[in-house]
C-alpha positions as CSV (number, residue, x, y, z in Angstrom):
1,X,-26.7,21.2,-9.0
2,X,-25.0,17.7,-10.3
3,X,-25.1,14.8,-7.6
4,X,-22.5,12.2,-7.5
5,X,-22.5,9.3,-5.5
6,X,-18.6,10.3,-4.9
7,X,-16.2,12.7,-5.1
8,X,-12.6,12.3,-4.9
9,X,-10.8,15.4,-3.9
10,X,-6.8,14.3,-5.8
11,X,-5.8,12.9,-8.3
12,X,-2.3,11.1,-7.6
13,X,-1.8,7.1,-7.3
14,X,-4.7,7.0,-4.1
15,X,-7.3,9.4,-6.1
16,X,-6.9,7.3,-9.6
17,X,-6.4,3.8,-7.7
18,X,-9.5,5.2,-6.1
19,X,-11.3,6.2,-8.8
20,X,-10.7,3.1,-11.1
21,X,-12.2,0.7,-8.6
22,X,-15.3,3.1,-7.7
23,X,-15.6,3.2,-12.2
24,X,-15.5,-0.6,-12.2
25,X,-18.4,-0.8,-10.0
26,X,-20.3,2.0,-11.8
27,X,-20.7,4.5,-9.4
28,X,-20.6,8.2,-10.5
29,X,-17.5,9.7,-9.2
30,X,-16.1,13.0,-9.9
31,X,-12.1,13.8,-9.3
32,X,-11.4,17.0,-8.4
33,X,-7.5,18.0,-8.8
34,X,-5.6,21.4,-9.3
35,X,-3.1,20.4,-11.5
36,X,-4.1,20.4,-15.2
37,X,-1.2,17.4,-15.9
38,X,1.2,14.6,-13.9
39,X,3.7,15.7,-12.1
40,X,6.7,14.8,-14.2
41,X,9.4,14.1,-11.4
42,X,9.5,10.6,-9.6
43,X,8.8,10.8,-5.9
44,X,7.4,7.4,-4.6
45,X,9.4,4.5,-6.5
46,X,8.3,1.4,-4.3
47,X,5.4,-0.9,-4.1
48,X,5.3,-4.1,-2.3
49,X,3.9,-7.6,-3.1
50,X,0.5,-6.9,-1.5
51,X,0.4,-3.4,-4.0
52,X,1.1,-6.1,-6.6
53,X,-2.3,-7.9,-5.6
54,X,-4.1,-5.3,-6.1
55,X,-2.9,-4.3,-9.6
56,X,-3.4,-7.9,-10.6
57,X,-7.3,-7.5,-9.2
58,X,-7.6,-4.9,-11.7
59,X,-6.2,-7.0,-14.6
60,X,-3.2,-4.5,-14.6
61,X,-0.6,-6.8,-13.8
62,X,1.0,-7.1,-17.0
63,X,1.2,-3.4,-17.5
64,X,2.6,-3.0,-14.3
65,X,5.4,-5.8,-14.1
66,X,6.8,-4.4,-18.0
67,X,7.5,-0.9,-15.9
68,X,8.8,-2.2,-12.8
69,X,11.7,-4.1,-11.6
70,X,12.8,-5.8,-8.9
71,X,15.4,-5.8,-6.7
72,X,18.2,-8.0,-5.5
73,X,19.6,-7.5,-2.4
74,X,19.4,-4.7,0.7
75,X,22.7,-3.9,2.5
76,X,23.3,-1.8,5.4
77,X,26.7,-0.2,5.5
78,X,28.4,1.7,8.5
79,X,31.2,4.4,8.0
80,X,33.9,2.4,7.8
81,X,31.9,0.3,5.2
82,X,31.6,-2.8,6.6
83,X,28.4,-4.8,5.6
84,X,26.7,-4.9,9.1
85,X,23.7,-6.1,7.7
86,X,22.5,-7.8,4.1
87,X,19.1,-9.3,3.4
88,X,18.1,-11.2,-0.4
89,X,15.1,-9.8,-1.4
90,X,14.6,-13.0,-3.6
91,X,14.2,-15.4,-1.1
92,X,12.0,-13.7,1.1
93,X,8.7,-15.3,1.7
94,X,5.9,-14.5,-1.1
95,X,3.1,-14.8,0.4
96,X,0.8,-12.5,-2.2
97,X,2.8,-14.6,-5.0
98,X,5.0,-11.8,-6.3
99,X,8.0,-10.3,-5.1
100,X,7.7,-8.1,-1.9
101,X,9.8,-5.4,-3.1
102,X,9.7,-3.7,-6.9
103,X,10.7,0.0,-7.7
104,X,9.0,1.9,-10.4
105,X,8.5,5.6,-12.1
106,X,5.6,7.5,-10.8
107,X,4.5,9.0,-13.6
108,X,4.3,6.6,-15.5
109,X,2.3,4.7,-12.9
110,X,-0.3,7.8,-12.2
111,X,-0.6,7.3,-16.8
112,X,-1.2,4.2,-16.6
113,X,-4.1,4.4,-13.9
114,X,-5.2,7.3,-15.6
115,X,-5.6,5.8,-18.5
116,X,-7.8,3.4,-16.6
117,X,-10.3,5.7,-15.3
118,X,-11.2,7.1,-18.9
119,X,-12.3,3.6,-20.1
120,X,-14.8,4.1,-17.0
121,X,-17.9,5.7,-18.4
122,X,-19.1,6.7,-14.8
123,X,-15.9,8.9,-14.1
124,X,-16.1,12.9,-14.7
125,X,-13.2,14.7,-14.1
126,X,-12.3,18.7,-13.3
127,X,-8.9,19.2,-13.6
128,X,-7.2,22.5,-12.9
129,X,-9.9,23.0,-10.0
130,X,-9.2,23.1,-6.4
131,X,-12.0,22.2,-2.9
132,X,-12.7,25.5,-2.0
133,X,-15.4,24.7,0.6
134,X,-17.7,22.0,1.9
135,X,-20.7,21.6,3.7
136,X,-21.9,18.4,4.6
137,X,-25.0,16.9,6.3
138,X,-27.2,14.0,6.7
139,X,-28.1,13.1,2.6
140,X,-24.6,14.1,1.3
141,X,-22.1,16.3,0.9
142,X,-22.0,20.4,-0.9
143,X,-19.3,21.2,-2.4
144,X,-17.8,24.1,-3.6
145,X,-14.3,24.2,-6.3
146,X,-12.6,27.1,-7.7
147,X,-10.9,27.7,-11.1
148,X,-7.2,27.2,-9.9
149,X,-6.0,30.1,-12.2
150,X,-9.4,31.8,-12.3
151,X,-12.0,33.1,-10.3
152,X,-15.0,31.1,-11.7
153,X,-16.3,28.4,-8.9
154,X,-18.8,25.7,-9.1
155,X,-21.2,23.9,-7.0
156,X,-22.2,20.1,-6.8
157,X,-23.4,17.3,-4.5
158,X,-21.8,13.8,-3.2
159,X,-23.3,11.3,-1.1
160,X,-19.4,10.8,0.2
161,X,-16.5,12.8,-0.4
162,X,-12.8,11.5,-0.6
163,X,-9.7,13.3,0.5
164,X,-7.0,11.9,-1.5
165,X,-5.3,15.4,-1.6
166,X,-1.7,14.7,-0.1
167,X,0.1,15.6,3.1
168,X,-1.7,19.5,3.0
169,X,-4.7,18.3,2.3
170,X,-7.4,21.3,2.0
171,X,-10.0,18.2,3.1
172,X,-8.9,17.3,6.0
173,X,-8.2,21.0,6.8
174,X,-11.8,21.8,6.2
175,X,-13.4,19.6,8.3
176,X,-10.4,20.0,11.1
177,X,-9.2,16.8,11.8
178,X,-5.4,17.0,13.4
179,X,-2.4,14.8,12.9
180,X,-0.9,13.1,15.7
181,X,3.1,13.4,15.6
182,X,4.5,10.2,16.0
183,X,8.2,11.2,16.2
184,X,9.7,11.8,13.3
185,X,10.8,15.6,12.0
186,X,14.4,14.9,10.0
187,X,15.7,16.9,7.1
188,X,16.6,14.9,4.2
189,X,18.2,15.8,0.3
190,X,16.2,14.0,-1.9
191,X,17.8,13.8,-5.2
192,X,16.5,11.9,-8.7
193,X,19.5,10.3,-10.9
194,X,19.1,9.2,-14.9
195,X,21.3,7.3,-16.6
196,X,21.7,5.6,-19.5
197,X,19.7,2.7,-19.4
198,X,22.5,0.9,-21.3
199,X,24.6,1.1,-18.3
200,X,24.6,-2.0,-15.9
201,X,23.9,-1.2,-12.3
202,X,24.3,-3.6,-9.4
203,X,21.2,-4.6,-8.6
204,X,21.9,-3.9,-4.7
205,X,20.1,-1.4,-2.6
206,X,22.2,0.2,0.0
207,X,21.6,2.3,2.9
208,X,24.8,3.7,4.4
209,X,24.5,4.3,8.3
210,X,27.4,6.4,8.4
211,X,27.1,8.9,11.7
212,X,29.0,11.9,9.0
213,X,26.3,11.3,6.9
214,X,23.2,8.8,6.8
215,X,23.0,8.0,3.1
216,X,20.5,5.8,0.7
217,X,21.4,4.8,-2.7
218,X,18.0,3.2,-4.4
219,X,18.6,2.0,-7.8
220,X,15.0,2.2,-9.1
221,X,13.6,1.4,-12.4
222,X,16.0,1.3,-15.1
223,X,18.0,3.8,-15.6
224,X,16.8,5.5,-12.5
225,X,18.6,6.1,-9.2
226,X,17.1,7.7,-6.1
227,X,19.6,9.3,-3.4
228,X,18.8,10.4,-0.4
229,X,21.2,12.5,2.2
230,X,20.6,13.0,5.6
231,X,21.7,16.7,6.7
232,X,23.7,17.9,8.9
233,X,22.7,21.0,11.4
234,X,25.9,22.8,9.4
235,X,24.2,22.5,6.2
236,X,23.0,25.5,4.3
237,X,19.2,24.1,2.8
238,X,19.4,26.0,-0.3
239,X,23.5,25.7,-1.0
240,X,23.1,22.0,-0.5
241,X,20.4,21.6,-3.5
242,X,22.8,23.0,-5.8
243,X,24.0,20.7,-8.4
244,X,27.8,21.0,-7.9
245,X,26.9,20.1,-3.9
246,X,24.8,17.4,-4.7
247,X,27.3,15.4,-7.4
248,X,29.8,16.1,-4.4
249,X,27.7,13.9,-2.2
250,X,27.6,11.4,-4.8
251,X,31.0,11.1,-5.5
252,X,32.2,8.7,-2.3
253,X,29.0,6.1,-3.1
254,X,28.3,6.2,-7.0
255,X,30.9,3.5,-7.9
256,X,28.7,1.1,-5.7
257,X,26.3,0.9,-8.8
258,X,29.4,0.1,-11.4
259,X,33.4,0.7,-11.1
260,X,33.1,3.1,-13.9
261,X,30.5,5.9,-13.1
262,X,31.7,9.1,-11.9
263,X,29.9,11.6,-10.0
264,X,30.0,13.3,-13.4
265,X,27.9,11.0,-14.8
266,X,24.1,10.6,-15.4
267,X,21.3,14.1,-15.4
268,X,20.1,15.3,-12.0
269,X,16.3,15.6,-12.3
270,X,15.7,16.8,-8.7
271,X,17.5,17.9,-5.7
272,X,15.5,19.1,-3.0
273,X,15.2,19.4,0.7
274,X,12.5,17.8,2.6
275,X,11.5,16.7,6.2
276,X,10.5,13.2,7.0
277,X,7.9,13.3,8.7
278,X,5.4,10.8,10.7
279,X,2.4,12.0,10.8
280,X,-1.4,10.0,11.2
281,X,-4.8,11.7,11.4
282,X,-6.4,10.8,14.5
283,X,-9.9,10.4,12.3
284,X,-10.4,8.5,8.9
285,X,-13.9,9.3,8.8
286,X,-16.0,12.1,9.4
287,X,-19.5,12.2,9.2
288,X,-19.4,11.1,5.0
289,X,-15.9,13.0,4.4
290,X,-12.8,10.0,4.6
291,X,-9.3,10.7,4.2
292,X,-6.8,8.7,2.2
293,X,-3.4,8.4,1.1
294,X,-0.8,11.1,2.5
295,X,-4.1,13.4,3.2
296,X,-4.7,10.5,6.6
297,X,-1.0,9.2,7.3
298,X,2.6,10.5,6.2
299,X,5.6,8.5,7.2
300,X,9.6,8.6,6.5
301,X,10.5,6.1,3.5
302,X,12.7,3.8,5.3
303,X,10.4,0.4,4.3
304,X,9.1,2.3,0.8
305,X,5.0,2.3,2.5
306,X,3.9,5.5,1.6
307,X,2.5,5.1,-1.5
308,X,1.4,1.3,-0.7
309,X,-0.3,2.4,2.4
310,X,-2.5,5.0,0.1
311,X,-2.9,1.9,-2.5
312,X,-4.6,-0.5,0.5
313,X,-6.7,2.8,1.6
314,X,-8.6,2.9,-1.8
315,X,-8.8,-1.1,-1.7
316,X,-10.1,-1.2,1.2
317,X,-12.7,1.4,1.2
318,X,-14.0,0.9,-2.4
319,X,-15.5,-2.3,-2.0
320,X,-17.2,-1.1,1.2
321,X,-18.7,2.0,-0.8
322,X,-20.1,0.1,-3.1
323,X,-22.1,-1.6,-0.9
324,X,-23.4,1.0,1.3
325,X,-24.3,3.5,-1.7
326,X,-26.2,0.8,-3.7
327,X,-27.6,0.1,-0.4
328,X,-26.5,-3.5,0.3
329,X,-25.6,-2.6,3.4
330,X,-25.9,-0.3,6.0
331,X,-23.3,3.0,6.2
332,X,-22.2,1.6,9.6
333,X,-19.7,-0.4,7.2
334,X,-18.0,2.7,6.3
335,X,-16.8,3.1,10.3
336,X,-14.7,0.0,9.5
337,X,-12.6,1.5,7.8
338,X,-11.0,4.1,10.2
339,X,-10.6,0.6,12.8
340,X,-9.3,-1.3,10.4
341,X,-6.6,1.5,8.4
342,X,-5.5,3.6,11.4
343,X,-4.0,0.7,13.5
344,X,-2.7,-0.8,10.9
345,X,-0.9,2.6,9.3
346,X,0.5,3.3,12.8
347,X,2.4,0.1,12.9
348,X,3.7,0.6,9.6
349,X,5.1,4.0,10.3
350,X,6.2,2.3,14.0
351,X,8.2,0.1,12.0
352,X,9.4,2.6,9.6
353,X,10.8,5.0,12.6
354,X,12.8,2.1,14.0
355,X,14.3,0.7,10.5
356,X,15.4,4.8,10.3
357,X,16.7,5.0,13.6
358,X,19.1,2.1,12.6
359,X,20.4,4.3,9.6
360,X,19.8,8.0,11.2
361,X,22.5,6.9,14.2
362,X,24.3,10.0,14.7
363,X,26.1,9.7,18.0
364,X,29.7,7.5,17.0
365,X,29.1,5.7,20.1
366,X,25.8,4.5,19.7
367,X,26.6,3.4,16.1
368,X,29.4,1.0,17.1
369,X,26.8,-0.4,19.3
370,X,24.3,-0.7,16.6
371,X,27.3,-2.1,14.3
372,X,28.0,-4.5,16.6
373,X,24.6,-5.8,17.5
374,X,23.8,-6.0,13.5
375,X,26.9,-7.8,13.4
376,X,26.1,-9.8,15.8
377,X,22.5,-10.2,14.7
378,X,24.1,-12.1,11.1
379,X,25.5,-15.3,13.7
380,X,22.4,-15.3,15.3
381,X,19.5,-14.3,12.9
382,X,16.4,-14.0,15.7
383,X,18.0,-11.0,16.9
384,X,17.7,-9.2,13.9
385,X,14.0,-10.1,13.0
386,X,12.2,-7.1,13.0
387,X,14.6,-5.7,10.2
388,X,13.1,-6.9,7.2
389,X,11.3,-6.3,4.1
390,X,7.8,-7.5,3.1
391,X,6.0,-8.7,5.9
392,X,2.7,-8.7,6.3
393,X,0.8,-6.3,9.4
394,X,-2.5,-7.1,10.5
395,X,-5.3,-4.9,10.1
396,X,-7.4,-3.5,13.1
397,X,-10.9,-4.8,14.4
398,X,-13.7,-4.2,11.9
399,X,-15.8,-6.3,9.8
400,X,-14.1,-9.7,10.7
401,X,-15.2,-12.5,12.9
402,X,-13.6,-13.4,16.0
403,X,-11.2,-15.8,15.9
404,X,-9.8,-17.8,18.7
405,X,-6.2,-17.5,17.0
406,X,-5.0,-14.7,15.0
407,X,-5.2,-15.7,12.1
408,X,-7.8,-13.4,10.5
409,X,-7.2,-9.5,9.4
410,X,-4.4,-10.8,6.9
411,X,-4.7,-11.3,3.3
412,X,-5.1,-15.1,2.6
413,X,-1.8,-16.1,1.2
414,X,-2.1,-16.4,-2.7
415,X,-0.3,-19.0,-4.9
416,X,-0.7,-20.8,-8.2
417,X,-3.2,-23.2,-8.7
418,X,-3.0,-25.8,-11.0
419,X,-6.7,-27.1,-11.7
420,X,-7.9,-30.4,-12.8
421,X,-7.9,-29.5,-16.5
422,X,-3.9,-28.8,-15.8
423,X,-3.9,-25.9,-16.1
424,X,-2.6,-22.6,-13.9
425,X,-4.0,-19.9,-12.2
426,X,-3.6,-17.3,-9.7
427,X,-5.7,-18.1,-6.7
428,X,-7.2,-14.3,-6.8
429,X,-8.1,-15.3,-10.4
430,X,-10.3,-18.0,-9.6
431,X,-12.3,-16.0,-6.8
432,X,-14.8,-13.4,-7.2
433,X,-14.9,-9.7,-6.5
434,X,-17.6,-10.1,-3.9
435,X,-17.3,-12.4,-1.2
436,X,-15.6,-16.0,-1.5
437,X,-15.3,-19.0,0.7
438,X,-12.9,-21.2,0.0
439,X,-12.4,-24.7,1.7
440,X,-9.2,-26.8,2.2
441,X,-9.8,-30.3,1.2
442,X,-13.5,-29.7,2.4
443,X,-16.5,-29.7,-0.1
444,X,-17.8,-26.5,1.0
445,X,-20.8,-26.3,-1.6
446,X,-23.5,-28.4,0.3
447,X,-22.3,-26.3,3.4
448,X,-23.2,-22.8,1.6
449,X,-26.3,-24.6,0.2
450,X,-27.7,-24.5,3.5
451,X,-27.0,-20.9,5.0
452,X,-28.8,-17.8,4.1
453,X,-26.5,-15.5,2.4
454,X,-29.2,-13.1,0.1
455,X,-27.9,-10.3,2.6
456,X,-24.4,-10.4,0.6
457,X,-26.1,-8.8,-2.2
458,X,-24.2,-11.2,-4.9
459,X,-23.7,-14.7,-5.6
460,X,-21.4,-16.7,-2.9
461,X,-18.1,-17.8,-4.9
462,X,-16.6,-21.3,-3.8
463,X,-13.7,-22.9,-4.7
464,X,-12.1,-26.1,-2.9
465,X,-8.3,-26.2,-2.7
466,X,-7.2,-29.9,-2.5
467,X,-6.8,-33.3,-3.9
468,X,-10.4,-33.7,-4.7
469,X,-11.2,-29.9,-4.9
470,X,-11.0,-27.7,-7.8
471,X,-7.3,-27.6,-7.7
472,X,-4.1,-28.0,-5.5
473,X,-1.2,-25.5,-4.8
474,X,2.0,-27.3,-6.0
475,X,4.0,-25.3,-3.9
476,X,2.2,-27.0,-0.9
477,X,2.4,-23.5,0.9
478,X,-1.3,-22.9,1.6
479,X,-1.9,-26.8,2.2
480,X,0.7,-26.5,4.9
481,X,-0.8,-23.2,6.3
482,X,-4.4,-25.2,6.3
483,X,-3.0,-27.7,7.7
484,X,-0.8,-26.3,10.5
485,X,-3.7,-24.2,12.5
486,X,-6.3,-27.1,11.3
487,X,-8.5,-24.8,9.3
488,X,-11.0,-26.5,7.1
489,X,-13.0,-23.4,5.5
490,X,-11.9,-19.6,5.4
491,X,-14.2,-16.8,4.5
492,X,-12.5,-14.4,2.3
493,X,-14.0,-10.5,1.7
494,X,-13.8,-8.7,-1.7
495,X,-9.8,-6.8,-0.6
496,X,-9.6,-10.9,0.0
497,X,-8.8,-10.5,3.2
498,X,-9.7,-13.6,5.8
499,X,-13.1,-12.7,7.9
500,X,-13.7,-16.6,9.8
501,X,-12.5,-19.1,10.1
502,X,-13.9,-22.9,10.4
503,X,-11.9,-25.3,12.1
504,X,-11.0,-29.3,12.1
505,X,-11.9,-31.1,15.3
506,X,-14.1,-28.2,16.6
507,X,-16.3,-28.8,19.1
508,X,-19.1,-27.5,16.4
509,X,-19.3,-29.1,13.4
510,X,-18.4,-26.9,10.2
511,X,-22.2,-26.3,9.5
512,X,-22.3,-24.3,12.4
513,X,-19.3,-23.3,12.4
514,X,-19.8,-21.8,9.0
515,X,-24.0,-20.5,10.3
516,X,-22.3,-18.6,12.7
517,X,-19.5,-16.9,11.0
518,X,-22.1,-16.3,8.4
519,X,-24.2,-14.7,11.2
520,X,-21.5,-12.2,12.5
521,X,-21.4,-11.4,8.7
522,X,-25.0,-10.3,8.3
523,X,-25.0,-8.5,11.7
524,X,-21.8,-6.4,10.8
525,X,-22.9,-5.3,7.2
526,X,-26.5,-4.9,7.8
């Protein structure tokens, strides 16, 4: 019977993200997944800037930014289509460095990660096989897979096994871990628009609140146009798919994207009915079986974090693998991982809920209240402030220091550096995939000289941001940030992601400061 150190049950964006960054590490990973090829028809088309960060961390940021595009502007419409709400998308804060919003083709995504994963040695894969069984115990996990269109099976072992196997996961099934509902059961046409990519489309994203008929109109990669109809308790599910029906529902909202398109226009790839749901597994981790992806948490689309919340899954969980199979650390770091996801998902699909109440409004009353208040909301912006697009949420308590602000359990903000030699860099670019520390117009390397940090398993990486540092942010964004809460030194982990921090005008001096952080550290991953 083959051993593995893991096993990843799917093979969509979570499975290959997942699988890419357990390859670069050189673990030995097999993917399990019953389809033999992609799935050829778009369903996720958004990532966010921190999805962004993690492409660029695995050098595919290039690739991804030549098959992506961003957006404009966001505009919420009511029924007599007056703009009650409209946000620029370009001048929203970057605080990863790229934009917080860019739509893209799944496919061509999954081909490109895919094609990642084959340049990593340690990777086997078994396509066309489902999980059929599993058995797990102290050492590792048995598992069983069956021939999808046959009746041969096969054995093997895993030290951990992955379910990245979607919202009917046969993982999380298997070892019976339930979804909590978190309110959310609407049904929704989903419906996949090609044009010509010669045609100019206003590059405007619009989600009509109209109480007849909640509406979104996504224009996504080029060429591409994702509509979504809310239904009505009067429609007929399978009627409504049909293509006449669906070019019908087009026909008041198409001109939107240019004067001259016609409900006529363009090929309908997919029209199909499904349920928004919002779902989260009330476990991550069990015994050495973790969920991922749409297999732990499935929420409505209304901020575009499905797919990016299965993308910071595999981030965060790969580096902390790593570590505990090549026995760095002990496997108490892998419990981190439900604390620090699960909060963090539920806020996100929180958040999601309430931007789709704002459009799902079907009681006329209640929408001229919500019209109004919007409306309102434009004069006097603080009303309005939880309806927005790229903001960062804070993960939950897990391997991070305390922190008498709350500052830590974010990503530290990137930007470009330009360095002594004048050059420019990405701040990510000039770090390490271990752990970093990097100081703000502090010298931090005769502070790390003196600490113990062997129990890290790799080198410490340093860099000093700062007039006589390494290099200084033009922008003056993370100078400001420094220099706001008075931080001197912050701690970053391999997802980058702020542990400690040391502080001006403590009442310790940053030694200690830095010995005790250092000392949480050791105590949390060993």
């Amino acid at each position: 019977m083959k051993n593995y150190d893991v096993a990843i049950i799917g093979y969509g964006p979570t499975g290959a993200m997942m699988a890419h960054l357990l390859g670069l590490q050189g673990l030995s990973t097999l993917v399990v997944e019953s389809n033999l090829d992609i799935y050829k028809i778009p369903r996720a088309v958004h990532y966010d800037g921190e999805a962004m960060r993690i492409f660029q961390s695995l050098g595919m940021i290039d690739e991804i930014k030549e098959s992506s595009r961003e957006p404009g502007f966001a505009s919420f419409l009511n029924g007599f289509n007056w703009k009650i709400f409209h946000q620029d998308l370009t001048k929203s804060d970057r605080v990863h460095h790229w934009a917080n919003s860019h739509f893209f083709s799944q496919p061509e995504l999954e081909k490109l990660l895919r094609g990642k994963v084959n340049q990593c040695a340690s990777v086997d894969h078994k396509l066309g096989w489902r999980l059929k069984d599993l058995d797990q115990d102290s050492t590792g996990v048995t598992v069983t897979i069956a021939e999808h269109e046959g009746q041969q099976t096969a054995e093997f072992r895993c030290s951990y096994l992955l379910g990245c196997d979607g919202a009917a996961s046969s993982t999380r099934e298997l070892v019976n871990i339930p979804l909590t509902d978190l309110g959310c059961d609407e049904p929704w046409l989903v419906c996949d628009l090609m044009l010509k990519k010669s045609i100019e489309i206003k590059d405007e994203i619009y989600q009509i609140c109209d109480p007849a008929r909640p509406t979104s109109l996504i224009p996504c990669e080029t060429g591409h146009i994702r509509w979504e109809f809310m239904l009505n308790e009067s429609d007929n599910l399978h009627d409504i798919e049909v293509e006449g029906n669906v070019r019908a529902l087009m026909a008041p909202h198409i001109g939107r994207l240019n004067s001259q398109l016609t409900e006529n226009d363009g090929i309908l790839i997919r029209s199909k009915v499904y349920r928004f749901h919002a779902l989260l597994a009330n476990q991550f981790v069990r015994g050495r079986i973790l969920l991922l992806g749409d297999a732990a948490h499935q929420m409505p689309p209304f901020l575009g974090q499905g797919l990016c919340s299965g993308l910071r899954d595999a981030y965060n969980l790969s580096w902390k693998l790593g570590g505990v199979i090549t026995n760095k650390w002990d496997p108490k770091v892998l419990e981190s991982y439900h604390s620090e996801r699960q909060p963090h998902v539920e806020e996100v699909i929180n958040l999601a809920i309430q931007h789709g109440e704002i459009i799902q409004t079907r009681n006329r009353f209640k929408a001229i209240v919500r019209d109004l208040f919007l409306l309102l909301g434009r004069l006097f912006p603080p009303l309005i402030a939880s309806i927005k697009f790229g903001q960062q949420w804070r993960l939950g308590k897990g391997i991070f220091a305390e922190d008498r602000a709350p500052l830590n359990r974010f990503m530290l903000r990137q930007c470009i550096i330009t360095l002594k030699n004048g050059e420019h860099a990405l701040l990510d670019d000039l770090l390490s995939d271990s752990f970093n520390i990097v100081g703000f117009n502090t010298d931090v390397d005769p502070l790390v000289s003196q600490q113990n940090t062997e129990f890290l398993g790799s080198p410490l990486k340093t860099f000093n941001v700062g007039a006589h540092g390494q290099g200084v942010d033009e922008t003056g964004a993370l100078h400001r940030w420094a220099d706001e809460h008075q931080i001197a030194i912050a701690i970053l982990r391999p997802d980058k992601q702020i542990y400690g921090l040391c502080y001006q005008h403590s009442v310790k001096s940053l030694d200690q400061q830095l010995a005790d952080l250092l000392g949480q550290l050791k105590t949390q991953l060993t």
